[in-house]
LUMVOMI-518343 format. One record per residue (C-alpha): residue number from 1; x, y, z; residue in one letter. Coordinates in steps of 0.2 Angstrom, whole numbers, plus 5000, padded with zeros to 4 digits. Layout:
N
SITE seq east north   up type
SITE NUM    X     Y    Z    A
...
end
This chain:
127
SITE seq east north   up type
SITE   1 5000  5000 5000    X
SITE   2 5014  5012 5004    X
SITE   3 5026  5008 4991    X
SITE   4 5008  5010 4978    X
SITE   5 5007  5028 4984    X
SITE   6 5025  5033 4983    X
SITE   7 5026  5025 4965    X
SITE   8 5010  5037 4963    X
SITE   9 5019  5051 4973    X
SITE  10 5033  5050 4958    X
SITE  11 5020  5049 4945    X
SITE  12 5026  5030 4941    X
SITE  13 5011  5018 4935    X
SITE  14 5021  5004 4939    X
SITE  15 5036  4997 4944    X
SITE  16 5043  4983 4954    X
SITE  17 5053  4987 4968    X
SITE  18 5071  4979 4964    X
SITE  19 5070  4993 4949    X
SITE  20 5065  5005 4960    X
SITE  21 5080  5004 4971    X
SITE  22 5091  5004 4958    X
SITE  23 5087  5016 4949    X
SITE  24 5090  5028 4965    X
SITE  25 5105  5019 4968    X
SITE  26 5111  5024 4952    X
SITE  27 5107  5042 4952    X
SITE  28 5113  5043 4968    X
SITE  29 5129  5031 4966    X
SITE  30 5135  5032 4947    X
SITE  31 5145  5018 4943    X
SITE  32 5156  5031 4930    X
SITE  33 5161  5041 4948    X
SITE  34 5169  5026 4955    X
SITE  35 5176  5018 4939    X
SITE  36 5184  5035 4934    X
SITE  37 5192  5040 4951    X
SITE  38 5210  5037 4951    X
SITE  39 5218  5020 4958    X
SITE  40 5223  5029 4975    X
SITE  41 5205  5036 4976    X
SITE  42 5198  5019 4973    X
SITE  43 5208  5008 4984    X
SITE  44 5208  5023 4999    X
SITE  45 5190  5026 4996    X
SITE  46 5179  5023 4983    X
SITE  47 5181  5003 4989    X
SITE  48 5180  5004 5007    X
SITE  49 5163  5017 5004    X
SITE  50 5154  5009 4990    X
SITE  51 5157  4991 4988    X
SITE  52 5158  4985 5006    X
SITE  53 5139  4979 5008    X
SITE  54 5139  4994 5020    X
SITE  55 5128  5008 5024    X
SITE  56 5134  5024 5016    X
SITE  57 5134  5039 5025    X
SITE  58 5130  5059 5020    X
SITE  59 5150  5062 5021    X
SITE  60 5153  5046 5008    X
SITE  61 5143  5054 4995    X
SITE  62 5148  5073 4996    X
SITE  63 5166  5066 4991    X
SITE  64 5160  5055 4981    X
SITE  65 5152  5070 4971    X
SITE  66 5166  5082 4976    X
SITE  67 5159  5092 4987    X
SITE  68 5170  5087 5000    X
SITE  69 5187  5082 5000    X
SITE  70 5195  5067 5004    X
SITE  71 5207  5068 5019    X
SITE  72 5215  5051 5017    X
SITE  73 5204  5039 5031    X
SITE  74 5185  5036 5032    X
SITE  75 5177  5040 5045    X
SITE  76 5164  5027 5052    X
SITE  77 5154  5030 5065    X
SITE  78 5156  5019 5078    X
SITE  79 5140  5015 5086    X
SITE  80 5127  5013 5069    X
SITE  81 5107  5012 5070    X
SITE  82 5109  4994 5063    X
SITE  83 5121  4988 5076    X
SITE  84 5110  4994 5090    X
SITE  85 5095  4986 5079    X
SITE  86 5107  4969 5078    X
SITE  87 5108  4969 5097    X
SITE  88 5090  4974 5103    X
SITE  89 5085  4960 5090    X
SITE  90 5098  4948 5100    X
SITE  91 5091  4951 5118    X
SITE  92 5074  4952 5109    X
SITE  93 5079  4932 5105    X
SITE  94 5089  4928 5119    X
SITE  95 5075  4935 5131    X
SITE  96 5062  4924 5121    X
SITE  97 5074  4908 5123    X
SITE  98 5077  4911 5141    X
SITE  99 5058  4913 5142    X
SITE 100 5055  4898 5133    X
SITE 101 5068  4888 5142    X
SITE 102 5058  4894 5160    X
SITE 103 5043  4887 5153    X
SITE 104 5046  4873 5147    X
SITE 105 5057  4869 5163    X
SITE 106 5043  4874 5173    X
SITE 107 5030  4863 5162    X
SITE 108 5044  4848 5167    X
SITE 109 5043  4854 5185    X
SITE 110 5024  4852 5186    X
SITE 111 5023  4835 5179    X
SITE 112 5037  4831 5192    X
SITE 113 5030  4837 5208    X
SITE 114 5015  4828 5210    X
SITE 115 5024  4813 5210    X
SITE 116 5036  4818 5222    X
SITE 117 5030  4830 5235    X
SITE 118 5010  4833 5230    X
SITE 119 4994  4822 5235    X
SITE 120 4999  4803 5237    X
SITE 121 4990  4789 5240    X
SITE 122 5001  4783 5255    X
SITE 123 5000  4788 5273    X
SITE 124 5000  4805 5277    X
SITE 125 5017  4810 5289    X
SITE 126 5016  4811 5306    X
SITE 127 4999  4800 5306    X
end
């Protein structure tokens, strides 16, 4: 429904997502920039920004479209939305599998303590 209405919002009548993306990821990222930079550039830079399967930041494209100079080392932030994301997911599962555990240890505790300490058929103590 949303992705319908922001195809609509670009006056698109229809397109599937995958092309979507890349078509911003090629305005936004031309391959030309990066296969046209220098070999210093490219190994410094345009490889450690672009083709790292990482997110790419405000700074990495103002140099990228010169409007910003390289100084010689990227900065990366060190504490990214995803990596917070990763570990609130990870508690998020290791909560649920301690949970689980706690259940399923308690289910085994039920079906154990009748037999052991709940209503018998035997005599009662001290009687």
């Amino acid at each position: 429904e949303k992705y319908g209405q922001l195809l609509k919002w670009f006056k698109i009548q229809a397109m599937k997502s995958n092309e979507f993306c890349v078509l911003w990821d090629n305005l936004l990222i031309p391959a030309n920039l990066i296969l046209n930079a220098d070999m210093k550039m490219k190994k410094e830079f345009m490889l450690p920004a672009f083709c790292q399967n990482k997110a790419v930041s405000s700074d990495d494209l103002q140099i990228l479209w010169s409007f910003k100079e390289f100084d010689g080392k990227r900065t990366v932030k060190k504490k990214t939305r995803a990596k917070a994301r990763r570990r609130f997911s990870q508690r998020l599962r290791d909560g649920a599998a301690a949970a689980a555990a706690a259940e399923s240890a308690a289910s085994a505790g039920a079906e154990a303590a009748p037999a052991a300490g709940g209503k018998s058929k035997g005599k009662a103590k001290g009687g």
